[in-house]
N, C-alpha and C positions, 0 to 999 in steps of 0.2 A: 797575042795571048789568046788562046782557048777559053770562051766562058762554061764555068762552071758549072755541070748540073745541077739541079736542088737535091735531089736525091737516086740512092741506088736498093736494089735487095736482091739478096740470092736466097731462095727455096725451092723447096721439094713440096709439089703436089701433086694430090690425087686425083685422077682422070673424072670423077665424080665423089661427090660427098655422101650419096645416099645407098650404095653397091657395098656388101661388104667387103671384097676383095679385088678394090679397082689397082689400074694401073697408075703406076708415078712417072711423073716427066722433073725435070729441073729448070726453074724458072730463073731468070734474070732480066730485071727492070733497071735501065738506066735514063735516069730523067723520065721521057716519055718512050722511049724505046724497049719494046721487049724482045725477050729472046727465050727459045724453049731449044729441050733435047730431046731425044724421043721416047716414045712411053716403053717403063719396063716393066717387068712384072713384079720386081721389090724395092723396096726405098734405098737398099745399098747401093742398087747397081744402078738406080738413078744418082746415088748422092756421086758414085763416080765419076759420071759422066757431066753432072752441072760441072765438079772439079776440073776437069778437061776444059766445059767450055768458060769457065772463069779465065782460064790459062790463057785461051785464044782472046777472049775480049781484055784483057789487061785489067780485071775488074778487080784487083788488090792494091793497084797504084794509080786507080782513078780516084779524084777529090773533087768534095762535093759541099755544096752550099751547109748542108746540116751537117758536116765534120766540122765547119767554124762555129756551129751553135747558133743557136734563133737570134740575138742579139750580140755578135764578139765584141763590140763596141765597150759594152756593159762588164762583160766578163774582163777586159783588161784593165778598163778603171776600178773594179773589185780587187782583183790581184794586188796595183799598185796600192789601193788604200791598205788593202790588207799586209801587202810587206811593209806599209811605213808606218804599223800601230803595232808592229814590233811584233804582234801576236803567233803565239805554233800551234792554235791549237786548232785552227781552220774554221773558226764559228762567224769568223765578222763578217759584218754582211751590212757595215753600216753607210751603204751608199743610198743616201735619202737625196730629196729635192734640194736642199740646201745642208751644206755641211755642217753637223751637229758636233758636241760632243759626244765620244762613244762612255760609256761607263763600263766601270771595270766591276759591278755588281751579277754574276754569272744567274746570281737565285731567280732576277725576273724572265 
């Protein structure tokens, strides 16, 4: 099995921040690995070519540490508590250090 990255990002930036009318390249960061396309002179024709090189790195169906969330652990014991208090209305959140009664008073 492949370990996971922690994270990834696709953008568009400017060849400088301080020029008014620099050129754009297309960025993509995976984990620690970056990747660029080459500079153009408008952000369309860069946005098409990061699209391209998303295509070639497979960067739509790579998964990554922060698609499970900082803590998934947490998140599935919320889920279960929350499907088994019957509740629809998606507010419960009563996973404490020791299991409480939850009250059904909304006003506090």
């Amino acid at each position: 099995m492949q370990e996971r990255i922690n994270s990834k990002i696709s953008q568009i930036l400017p060849t400088c921040w301080h020029e008014p009318n620099p050129k754009y390249l297309g960025h993509i960061r995976l984990g620690g690995e970056n990747h660029f396309t080459e500079k153009f002179d408008s952000k369309e024709e860069a946005f098409l070519e990061l699209r391209c090189l998303e295509k070639r790195l497979s960067y739509e169906i790579i998964k990554t540490l922060e698609d499970e969330g900082y803590y998934p652990e947490r998140a599935k014991v919320m889920e279960e508590k929350y499907q088994a208090s019957g509740r629809t209305n998606g507010l419960y959140t009563g996973l404490t250090v020791e299991d409480a009664e939850v009250s059904d008073n909304t006003s506090k």
